[in-house]
N, C-alpha and C positions, 0 to 999 in steps of 0.2 A: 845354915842357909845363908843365903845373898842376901844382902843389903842394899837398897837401892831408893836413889832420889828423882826428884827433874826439880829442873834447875828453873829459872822465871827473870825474863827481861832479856836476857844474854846470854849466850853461850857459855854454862860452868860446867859442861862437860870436865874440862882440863881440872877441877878444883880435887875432885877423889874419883883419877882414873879408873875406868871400870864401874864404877858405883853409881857415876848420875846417869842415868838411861839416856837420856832425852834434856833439853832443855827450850823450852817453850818460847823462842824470842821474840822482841819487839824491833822492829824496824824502825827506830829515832830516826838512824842518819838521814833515812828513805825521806821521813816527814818532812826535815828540816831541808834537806835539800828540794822539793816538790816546793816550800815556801819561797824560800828565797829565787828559785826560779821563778816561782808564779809575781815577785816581787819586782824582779828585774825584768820581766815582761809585761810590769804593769796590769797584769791580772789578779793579785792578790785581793781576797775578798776576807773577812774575819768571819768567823764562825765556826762550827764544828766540822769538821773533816776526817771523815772514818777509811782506816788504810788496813782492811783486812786482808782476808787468805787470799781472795781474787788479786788486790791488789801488792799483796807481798808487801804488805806491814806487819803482819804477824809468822811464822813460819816456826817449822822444828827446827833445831838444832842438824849437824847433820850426822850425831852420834858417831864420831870419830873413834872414842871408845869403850862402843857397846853394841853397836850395830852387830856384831860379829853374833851377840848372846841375842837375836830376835829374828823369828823364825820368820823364813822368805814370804812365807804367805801372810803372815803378820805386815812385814813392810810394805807390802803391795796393798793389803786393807790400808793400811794408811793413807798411802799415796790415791787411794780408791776412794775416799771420802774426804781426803784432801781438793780434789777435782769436782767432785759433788757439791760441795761448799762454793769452791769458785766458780762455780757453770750453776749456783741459786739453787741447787736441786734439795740442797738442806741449809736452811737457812738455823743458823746459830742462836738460842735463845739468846737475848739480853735483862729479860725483867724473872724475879721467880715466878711472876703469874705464866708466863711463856714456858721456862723449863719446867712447871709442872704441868703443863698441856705438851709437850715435846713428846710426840714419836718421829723414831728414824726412819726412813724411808727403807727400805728393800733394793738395794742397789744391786 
């Protein structure tokens, strides 16, 4: 059988062609660039600032190569509750009090 990973942070897809599915990234440069604009606008304020799927801080990979091994209707669930996520309709646990009260909606 296959062996297979995901990758976290960045794009390692390219690390064992074929093998990482998927890799879960973080959008830094997004942050840091959102800062230093907000800086140079004089808007900058300190605090916490969350840059999720709506706001395309976090995102998949784009499976360069593995996309091919996951099945069409597979990809469109994704991109399906991908959209969900950014239009609020499911909101992402963050505490385990939360993902153990977590049901998914019916989309």
């Amino acid at each position: 059988g296959e062996n297979y990973a995901i990758g976290v942070d960045s794009d390692q897809d390219h690390i064992r062609k074929g093998h990482v599915l998927t890799s879960m990234m973080k959008s830094v440069d997004l942050a840091v660039f959102d800062a230093v604009k907000s800086l140079k606008e004089g808007k900058f304020a300190g605090g916490t600032k969350v840059l999720g799927v709506k706001e395309q801080g976090v995102h998949l990979s784009p499976m360069t190569y593995t996309k091919d091994k996951v099945p069409a209707t597979v990809l469109a669930e994704i991109d399906k509750v991908t959209k969900a996520i950014a239009d609020g309709k499911i909101v992402v646990p963050s505490t385990q009090d939360q993902l153990k009260a977590f049901k998914s909606p019916t989309l």
